[in-house]
C-alpha positions as CSV (number, residue, x, y, z in Angstrom):
1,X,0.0,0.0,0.0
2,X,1.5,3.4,-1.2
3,X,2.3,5.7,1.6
4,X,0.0,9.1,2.1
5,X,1.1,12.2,2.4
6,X,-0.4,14.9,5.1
7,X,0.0,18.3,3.9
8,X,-1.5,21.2,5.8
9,X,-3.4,24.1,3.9
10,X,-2.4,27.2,3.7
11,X,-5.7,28.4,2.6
12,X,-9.6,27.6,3.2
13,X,-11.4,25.6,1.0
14,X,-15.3,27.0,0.2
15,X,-18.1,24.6,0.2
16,X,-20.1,24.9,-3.5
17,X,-22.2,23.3,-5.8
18,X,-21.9,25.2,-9.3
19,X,-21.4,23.8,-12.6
20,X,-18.3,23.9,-14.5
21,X,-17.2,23.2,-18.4
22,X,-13.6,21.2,-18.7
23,X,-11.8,20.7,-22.0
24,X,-9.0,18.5,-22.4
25,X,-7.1,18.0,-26.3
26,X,-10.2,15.3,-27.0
27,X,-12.7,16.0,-24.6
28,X,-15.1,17.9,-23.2
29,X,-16.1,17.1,-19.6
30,X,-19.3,18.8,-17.6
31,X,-18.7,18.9,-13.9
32,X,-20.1,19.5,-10.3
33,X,-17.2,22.1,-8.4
34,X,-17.8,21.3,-4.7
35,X,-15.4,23.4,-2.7
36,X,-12.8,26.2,-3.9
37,X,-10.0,28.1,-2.8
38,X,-7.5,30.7,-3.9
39,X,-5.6,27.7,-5.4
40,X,-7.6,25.6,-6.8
41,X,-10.6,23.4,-6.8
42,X,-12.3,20.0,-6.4
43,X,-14.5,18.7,-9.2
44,X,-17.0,16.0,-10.1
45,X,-16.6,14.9,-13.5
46,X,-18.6,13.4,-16.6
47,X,-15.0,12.6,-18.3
48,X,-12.4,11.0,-16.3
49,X,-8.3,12.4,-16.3
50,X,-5.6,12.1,-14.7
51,X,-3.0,13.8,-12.5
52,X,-0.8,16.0,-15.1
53,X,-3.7,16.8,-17.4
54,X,-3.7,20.3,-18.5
55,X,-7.9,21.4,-19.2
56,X,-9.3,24.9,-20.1
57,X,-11.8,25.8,-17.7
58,X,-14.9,27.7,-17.7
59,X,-16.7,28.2,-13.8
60,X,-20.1,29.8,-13.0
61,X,-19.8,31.0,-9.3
62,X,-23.3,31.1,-8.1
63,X,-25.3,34.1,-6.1
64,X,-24.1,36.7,-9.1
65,X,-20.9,35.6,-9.4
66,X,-21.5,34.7,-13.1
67,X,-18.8,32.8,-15.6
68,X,-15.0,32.8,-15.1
69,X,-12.8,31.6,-18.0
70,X,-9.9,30.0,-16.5
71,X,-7.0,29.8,-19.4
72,X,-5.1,27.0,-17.7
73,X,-5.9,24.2,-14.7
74,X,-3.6,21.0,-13.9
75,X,-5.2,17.7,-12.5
76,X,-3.2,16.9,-9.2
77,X,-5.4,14.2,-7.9
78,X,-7.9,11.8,-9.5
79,X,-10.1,9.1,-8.3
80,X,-13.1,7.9,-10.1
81,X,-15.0,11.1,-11.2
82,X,-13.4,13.4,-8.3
83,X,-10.6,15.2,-9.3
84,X,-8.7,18.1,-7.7
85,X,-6.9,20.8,-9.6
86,X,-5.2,24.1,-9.0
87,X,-4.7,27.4,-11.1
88,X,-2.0,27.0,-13.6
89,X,-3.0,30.2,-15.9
90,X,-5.6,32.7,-14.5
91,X,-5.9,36.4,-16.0
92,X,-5.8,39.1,-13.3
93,X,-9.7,39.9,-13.7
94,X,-10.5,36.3,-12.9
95,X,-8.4,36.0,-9.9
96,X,-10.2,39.2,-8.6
97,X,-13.7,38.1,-8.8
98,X,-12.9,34.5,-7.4
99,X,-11.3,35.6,-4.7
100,X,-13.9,38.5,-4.2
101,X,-16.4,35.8,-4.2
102,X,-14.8,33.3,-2.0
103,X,-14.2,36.5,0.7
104,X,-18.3,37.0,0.4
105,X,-18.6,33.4,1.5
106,X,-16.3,33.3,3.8
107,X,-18.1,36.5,5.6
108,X,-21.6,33.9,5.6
109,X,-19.8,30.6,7.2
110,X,-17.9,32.8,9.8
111,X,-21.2,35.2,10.1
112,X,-23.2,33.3,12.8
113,X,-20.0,33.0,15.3
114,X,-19.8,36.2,15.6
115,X,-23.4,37.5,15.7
116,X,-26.2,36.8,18.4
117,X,-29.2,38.6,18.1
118,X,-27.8,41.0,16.2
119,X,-24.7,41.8,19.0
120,X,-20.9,41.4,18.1
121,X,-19.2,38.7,20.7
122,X,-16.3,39.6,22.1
C-alpha cells in the first residue's frame, strides 16, 4: 500500500455546488465544483483524467458571481469522477472576482459565530 502524504493548507477551501465546463485535447467534460480556494478546486466529473492533465476551464460562481474563464488548470489528484486541480494560468480579472467571491462566502460561514441577536461577541 503506497504511503500518504499529510500536507497542511495554507488556505480555506469553500463549500459549492456550481457547474463547470472542462476541455482537455479530445474532450469535453461537464462537472459538479464542490469546494474552492485561492488555489484551486475540487471537481465532479462526466470525463475522467488524470494527474498531469492540462484542461481549459470555464466556472459559474453562483449568487451573481457569473462565468469565469480559467486559461489553464492542472489535474493533481484523480479518483473515479473526483478530481482536484489548482490554477496553472488565471488572468488578473479572474483571480479578482474569485477571490472577491470566495471573501463573500467566507463572511456567511464565519457570520453566525460572531453574531447573536444582532450583537458582536467579544
Amino acid at each position: 500500500m503506497p504511503a500518504t502524504r499529510f500536507v497542511i493548507r495554507a488556505y480555506h477551501r469553500v463549500p459549492l455546488c456550481c457547474g463547470l465546463y472542462y476541455m482537455g485535447e479530445e474532450f469535453l467534460g461537464k462537472g459538479t465544483v464542490m469546494d474552492l480556494s485561492p488555489q484551486g478546486l475540487r471537481i465532479r466529473g462526466d470525463c475522467r483524467v488524470v494527474p498531469g492533465t492540462q484542461l481549459v476551464a470555464r466556472l459559474f460562481l453562483p449568487e451573481g458571481g457569473g462565468w469565469v474563464d480559467i486559461p489553464r488548470i492542472v489535474v493533481c489528484w484523480a479518483q473515479g469522477p473526483w478530481f482536484g486541480a489548482k490554477w496553472l494560468q488565471l488572468s488578473a480579472e479572474a483571480e479578482k472576482r474569485i477571490n472577491k467571491w470566495l471573501a463573500s462566502q467566507r463572511e456567511l460561514l464565519y457570520l453566525p459565530r460572531r453574531q447573536q441577536e444582532g450583537k458582536e461577541i467579544a
